[in-house]
C-alpha positions in Angstrom: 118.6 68.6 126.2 117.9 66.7 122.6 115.8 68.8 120.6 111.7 67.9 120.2 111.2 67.8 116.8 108.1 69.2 115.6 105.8 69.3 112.5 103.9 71.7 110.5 101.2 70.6 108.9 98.9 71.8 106.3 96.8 70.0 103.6 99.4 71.3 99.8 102.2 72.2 102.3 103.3 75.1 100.2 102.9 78.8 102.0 101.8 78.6 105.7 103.9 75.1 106.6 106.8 76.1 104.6 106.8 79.3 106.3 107.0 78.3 109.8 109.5 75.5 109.2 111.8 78.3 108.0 111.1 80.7 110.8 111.6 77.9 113.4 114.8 77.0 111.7 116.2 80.8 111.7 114.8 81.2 115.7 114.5 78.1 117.6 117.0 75.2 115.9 118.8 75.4 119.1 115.1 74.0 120.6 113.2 72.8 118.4 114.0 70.7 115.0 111.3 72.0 112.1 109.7 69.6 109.3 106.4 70.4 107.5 104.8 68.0 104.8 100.9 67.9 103.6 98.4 65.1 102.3 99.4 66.9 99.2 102.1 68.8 97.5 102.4 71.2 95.1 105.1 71.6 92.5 106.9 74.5 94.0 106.5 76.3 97.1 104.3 79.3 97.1 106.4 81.9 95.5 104.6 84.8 96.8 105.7 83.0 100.7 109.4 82.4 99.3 109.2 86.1 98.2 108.1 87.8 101.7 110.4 85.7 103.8 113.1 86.2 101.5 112.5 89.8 101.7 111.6 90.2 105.7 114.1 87.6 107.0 116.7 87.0 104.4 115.9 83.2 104.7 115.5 81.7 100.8 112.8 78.7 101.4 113.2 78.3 97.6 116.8 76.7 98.2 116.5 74.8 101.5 113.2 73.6 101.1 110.6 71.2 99.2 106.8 70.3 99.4 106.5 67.1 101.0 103.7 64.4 101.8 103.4 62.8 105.5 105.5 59.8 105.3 108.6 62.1 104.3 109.3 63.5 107.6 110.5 61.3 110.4 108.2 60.9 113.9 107.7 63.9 115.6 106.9 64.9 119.0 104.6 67.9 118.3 102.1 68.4 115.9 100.9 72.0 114.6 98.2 72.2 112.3 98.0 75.4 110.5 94.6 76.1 110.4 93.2 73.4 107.4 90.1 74.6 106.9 89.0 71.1 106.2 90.2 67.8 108.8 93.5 68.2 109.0 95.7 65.3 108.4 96.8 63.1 111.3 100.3 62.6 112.3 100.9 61.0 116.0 102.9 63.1 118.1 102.7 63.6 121.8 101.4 67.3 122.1 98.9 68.9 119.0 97.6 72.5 118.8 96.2 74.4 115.7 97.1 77.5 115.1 94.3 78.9 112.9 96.3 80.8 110.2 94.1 81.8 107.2 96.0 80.8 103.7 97.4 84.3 102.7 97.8 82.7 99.3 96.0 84.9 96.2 95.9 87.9 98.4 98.2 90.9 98.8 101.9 91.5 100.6 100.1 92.9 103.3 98.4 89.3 104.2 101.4 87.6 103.9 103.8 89.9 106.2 100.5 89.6 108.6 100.7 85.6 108.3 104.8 85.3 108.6 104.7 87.7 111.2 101.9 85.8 112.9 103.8 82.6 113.0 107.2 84.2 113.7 105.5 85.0 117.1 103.4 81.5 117.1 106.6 80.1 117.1 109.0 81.9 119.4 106.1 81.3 121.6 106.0 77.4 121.2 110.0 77.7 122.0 109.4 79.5 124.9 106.7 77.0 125.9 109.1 73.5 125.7 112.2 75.8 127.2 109.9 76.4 130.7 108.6 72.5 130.9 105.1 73.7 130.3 104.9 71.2 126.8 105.8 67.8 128.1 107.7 65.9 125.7 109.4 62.6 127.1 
């Protein structure tokens, strides 16, 4: 089985993105193969993000990876948007969902365990999802 790659997209692609490309690398590279990238990138990825997920999974985003605009990731076959708040950027793919995170950023640890936990289970779900068939990528 070759692996779907999918994409995680948000507008600065610098907490919520960054965050599941790293949990779907630690939990589902065997599945699925994880890029994220924005319309728009900031200079570092949210430190507070790099900080929880350092902390709850022992993965250092810092170190493995880099804001990025669209036209740095190769095609994909899935989309997820991460809840944009505005129109979220367009990327062609064969299967789209949103997930509807709210941005944690500028609030407490609390909000961002909540968010990384969130997606941890957003994602072991969308494994889950291509493993039985029910997400048909050709």
């Amino acid at each position: 089985m070759r692996k779907i790659k999918v994409a995680y997209i948000c507008v600065h692609n610098s907490c919520r993105s960054q965050m599941a490309e790293a949990l779907t690398r630690a939990f589902a590279s065997h599945v699925l193969e994880a890029y994220s990238a924005g319309t728009e990138t900031k200079p570092k990825i949210n430190q507070d993000a790099v900080r929880i997920i350092k902390h709850e999974y022992g993965i250092d985003m810092e170190h493995l990876q880099t804001s990025k605009l669209l036209d740095a990731i190769p095609p994909v076959d899935i989309v997820i948007t991460m809840g944009c708040n505005v129109e979220c950027p367009f990327v062609p793919c064969q299967f789209r969902e949103d997930w509807g995170i709210d941005d944690p950023s500028g609030k407490d640890d609390t909000e961002f365990i909540k968010t990384a936990k969130t997606i941890e289970r957003l994602v072991l779900g969308l494994k889950d999802r291509v493993l039985k068939g029910e997400i048909n990528i050709k």
